[in-house]
C-alpha positions in Angstrom: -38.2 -294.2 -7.7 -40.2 -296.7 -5.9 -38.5 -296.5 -2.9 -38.2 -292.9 -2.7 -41.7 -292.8 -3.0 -42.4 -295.2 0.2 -40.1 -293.1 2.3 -41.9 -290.0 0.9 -44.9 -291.3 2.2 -43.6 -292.4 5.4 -42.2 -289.5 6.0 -46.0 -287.9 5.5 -47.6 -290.6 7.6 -45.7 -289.8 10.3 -46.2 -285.9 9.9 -50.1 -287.0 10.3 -49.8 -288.7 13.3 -48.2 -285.9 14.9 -50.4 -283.1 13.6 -53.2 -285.2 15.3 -50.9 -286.0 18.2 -48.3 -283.3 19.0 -49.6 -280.0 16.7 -46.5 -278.8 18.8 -44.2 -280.6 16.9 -44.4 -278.6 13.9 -43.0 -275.0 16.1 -41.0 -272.7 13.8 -38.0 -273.3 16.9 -38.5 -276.9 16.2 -38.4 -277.2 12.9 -35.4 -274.9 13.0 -33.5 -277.1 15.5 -34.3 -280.1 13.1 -32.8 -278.5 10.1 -29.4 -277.3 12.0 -29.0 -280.9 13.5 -29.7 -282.6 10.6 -27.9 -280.4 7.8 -24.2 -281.8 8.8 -25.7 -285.4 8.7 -27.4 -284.6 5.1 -23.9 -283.4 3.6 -22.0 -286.3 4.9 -24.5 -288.2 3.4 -24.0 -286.9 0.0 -20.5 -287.8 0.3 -21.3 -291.5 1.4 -24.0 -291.8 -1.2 -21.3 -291.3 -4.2 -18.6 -293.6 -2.2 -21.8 -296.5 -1.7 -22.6 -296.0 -5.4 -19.3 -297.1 -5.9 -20.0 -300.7 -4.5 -17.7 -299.0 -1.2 -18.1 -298.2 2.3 -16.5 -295.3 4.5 -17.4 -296.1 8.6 -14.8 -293.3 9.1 -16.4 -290.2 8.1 -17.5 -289.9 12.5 -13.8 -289.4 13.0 -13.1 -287.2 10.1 -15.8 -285.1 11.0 -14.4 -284.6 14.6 -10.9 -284.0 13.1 -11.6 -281.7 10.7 -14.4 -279.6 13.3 -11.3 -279.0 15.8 -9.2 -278.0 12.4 -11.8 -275.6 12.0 -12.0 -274.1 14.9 -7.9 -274.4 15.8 -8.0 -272.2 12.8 -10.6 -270.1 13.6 -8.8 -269.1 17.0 -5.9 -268.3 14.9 -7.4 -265.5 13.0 -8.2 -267.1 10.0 -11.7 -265.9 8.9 -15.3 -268.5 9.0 -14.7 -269.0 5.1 -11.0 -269.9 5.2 -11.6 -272.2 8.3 -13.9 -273.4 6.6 -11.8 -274.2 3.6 -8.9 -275.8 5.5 -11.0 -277.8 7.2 -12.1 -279.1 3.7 -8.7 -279.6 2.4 -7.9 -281.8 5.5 -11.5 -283.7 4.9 -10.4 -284.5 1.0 -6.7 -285.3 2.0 -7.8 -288.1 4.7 -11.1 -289.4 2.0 -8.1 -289.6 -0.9 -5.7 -291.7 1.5 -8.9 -293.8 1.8 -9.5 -294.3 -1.6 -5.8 -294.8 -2.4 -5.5 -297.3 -0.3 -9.0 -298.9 -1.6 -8.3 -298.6 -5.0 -4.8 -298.8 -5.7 -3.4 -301.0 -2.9 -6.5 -302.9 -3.2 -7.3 -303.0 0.5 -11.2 -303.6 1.1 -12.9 -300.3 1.9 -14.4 -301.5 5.3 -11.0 -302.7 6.5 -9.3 -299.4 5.1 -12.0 -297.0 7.1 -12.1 -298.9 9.8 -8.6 -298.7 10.9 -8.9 -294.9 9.8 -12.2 -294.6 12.3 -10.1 -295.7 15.3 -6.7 -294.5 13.9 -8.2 -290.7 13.7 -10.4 -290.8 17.1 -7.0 -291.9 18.9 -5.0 -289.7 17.0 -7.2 -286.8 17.7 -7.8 -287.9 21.6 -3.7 -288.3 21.8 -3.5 -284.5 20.3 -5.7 -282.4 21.8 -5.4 -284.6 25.3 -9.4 -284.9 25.7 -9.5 -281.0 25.9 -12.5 -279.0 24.1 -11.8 -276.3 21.4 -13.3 -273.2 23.4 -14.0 -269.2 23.4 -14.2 -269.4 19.7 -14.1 -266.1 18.4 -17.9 -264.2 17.7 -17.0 -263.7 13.9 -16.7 -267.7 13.7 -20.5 -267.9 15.0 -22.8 -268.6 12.5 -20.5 -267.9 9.8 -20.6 -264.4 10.7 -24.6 -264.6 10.4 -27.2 -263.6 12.0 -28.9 -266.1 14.3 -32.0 -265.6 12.6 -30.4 -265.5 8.5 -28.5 -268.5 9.4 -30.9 -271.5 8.8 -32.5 -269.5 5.9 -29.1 -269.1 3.9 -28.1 -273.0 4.4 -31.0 -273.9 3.6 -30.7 -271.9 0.1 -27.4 -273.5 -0.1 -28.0 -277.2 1.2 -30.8 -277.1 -1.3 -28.3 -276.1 -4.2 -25.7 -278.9 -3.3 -28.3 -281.4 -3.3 -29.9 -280.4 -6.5 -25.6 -279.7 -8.0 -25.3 -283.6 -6.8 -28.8 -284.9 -8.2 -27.9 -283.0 -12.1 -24.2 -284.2 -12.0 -25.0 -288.2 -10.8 -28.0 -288.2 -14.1 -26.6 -285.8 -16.4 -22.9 -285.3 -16.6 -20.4 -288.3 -17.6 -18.8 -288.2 -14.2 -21.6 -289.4 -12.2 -22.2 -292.0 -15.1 -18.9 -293.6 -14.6 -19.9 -293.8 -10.6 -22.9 -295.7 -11.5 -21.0 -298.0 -13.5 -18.2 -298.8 -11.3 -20.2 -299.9 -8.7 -22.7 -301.8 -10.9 -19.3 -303.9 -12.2 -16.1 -303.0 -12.3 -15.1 -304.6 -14.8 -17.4 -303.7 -17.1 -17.1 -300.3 -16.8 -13.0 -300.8 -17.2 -14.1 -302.6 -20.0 -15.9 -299.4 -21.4 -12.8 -297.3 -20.7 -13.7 -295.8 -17.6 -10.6 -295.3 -14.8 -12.7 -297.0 -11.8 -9.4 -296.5 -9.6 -9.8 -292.7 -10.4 -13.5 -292.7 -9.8 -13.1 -294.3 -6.0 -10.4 -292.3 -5.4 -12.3 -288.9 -6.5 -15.6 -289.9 -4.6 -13.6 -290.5 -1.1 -11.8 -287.4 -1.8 -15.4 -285.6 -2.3 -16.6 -287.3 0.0 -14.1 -286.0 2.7 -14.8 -283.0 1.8 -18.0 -282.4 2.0 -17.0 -284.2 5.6 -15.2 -281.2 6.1 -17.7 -278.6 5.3 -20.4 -280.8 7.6 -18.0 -280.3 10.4 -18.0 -276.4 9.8 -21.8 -276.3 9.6 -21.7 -278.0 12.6 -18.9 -276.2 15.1 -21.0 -272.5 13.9 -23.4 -273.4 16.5 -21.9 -273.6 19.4 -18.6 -271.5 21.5 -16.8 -274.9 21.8 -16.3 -277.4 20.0 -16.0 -281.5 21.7 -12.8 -283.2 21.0 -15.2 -286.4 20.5 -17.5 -284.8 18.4 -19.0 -286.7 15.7 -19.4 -290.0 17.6 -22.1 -292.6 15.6 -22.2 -290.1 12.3 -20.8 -292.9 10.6 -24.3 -295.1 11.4 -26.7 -292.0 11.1 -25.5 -291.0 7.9 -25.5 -295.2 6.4 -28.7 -295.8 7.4 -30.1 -292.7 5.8 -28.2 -293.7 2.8 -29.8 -297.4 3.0 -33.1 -296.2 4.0 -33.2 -293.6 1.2 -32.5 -296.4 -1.6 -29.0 -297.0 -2.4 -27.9 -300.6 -3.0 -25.1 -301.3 -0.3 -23.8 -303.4 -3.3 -23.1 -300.1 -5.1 -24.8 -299.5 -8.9 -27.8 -297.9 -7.5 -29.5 -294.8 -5.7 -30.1 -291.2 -5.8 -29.5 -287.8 -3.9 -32.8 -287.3 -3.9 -33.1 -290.7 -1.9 -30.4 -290.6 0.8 -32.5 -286.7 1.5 -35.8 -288.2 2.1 -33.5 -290.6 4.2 -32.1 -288.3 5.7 -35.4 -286.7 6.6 -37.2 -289.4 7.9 -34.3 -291.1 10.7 -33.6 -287.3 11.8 -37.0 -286.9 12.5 -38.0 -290.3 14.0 -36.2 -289.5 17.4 -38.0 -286.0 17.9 -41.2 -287.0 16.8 -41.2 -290.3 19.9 -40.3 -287.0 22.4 -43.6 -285.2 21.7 -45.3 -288.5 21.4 -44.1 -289.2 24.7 -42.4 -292.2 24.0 -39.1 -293.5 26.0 -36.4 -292.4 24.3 -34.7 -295.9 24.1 -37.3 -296.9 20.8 -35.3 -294.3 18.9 -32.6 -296.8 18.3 -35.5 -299.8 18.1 -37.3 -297.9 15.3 -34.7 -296.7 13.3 -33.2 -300.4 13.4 -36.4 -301.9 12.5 -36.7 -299.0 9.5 -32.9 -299.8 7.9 -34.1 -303.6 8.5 -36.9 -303.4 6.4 -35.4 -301.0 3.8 -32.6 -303.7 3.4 -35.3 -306.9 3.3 -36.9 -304.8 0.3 -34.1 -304.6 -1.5 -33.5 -308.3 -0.8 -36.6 -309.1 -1.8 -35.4 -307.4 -5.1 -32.2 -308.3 -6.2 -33.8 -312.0 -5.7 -35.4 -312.5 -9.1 -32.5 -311.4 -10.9 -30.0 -313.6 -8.8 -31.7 -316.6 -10.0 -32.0 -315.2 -13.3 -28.2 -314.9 -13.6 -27.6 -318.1 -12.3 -30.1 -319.5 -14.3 -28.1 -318.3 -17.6 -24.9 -318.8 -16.3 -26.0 -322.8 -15.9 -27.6 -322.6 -19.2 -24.2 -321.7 -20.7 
């Protein structure tokens, strides 16, 4: 949990330095805005925290999420209800994360080369379909999932809270998210042990695509229209809050609980150098400089038992 912990208290040294500096920071109407923005980013997270565990990579989920926010809201204008749009949206999320992780896991294609050519596959694809144009006059039941303005960040919060704390049990308690912790800490280990690690990347890019699915929903309920490039640089937001919240890029190790104090603390770094009156171009500088030193600590880590290994294996 140590590096939980030093985000945690990151996260509390910067909510000093703007209760000193900006007291206006801490509005109820900005504090709101920071939840909606950053809920879609923390449930594609949880998704990419389950494929990373894995020792895997999706740079795709940007794309996905901007198909699967104009499925939602093509099906919204059709009739279909917030919950069914919703729900078909999801089903398109899982089927294009279970490609993925057929092709990564079965044809053996590495996952960066697999979701790379998805990314710009799916962003053409979706530019060649819709022809640039905006999904617009989305019908006033589709707003806020038929919520009030006011009732809408409370109930998502109930319910982001819940997935996160379904994710957190199920990853430490249940024999599913066992088997993701030891496929990525060695594959063949944990094939060894009896455990289908071709099932297991396949399932966590399929939930994974969902949940990329119901981000995109949570998203498009905002707003009357939704962009044809929406979704544009997800993919990095929601890595380096992954990274930053403690998950080993190598797969093997991290928690939910992690990738939301990551989560947190990158969503709230570009806000907080507004009211500090700071030029918006550090946003990028300071978040780099945070997933740089998140990734030097874990260096720093996985060093001792490198040479340890090596060490035994020239002993041997």
């Amino acid at each position: 949990m140590r590096r939980e912990w030093s985000v945690a208290l990151a996260i509390v040294a910067l909510a000093i330095v703007l209760a000193a500096a900006a007291p206006s920071y801490f509005s109820a109407e900005n504090l709101r805005d920071l939840f909606l923005v950053n809920l879609p980013v923390l449930v594609v997270a949880i998704g990419a925290t389950l494929v990373v565990l894995t020792g895997e990579i999706d740079i795709s989920v940007g794309s996905a999420f901007a198909v699967c926010s104009v499925v939602a809201g093509a099906a919204a204008k059709a009739g279909l209800p917030a919950a069914a749009a919703g729900a078909v949206a999801g089903l398109v999320g899982a089927g294009l994360g279970s490609l993925n992780g057929a092709l990564v896991a079965h044809a053996r294609i590495p996952s960066i080369v697999v979701t790379l050519a998805a990314m710009v596959a799916l962003r053409d694809g979706l530019r060649w379909a819709t022809q640039g144009a905006w999904v617009e006059n989305l019908p006033p039941r589709f707003q806020w999932l038929g919520l009030t303005q006011a009732s809408y960040p409370i109930v998502t919060a109930v319910g982001a809270a819940a997935l996160v704390g379904a994710a957190a049990w199920t990853m430490r308690d249940v024999a599913a998210g066992r088997a993701v912790y030891a496929t990525g800490s060695s594959v063949e280990a944990a094939r060894l042990a009896g455990i289908d690690t071709a099932a297991v990347k396949v399932s966590v890019f399929t939930i994974a695509g969902a949940l990329t699915g119901l981000a995109a929903l949570l998203n498009s309920v905002r707003f009357n229209q939704i962009p044809s490039n929406t979704g544009l640089g997800l993919e990095m937001r929601v890595i380096a809050a992954v990274v930053v919240g403690g998950a080993a890029i190598t797969g093997g190790r991290g928690t939910m609980l992690g990738t939301l104090l990551g989560v947190a603390l990158l969503g709230a770094v570009g806000p907080a150098l507004t009211f500090l009156g700071v030029s918006a171009p550090w946003e990028r500088a300071l978040q780099g400089a945070i997933i740089l030193a998140a990734v030097t600590v874990d260096a720093a880590r996985a060093a001792p038992r490198i040479r340890s290994s090596r060490t035994a294996v020239a002993g041997a």
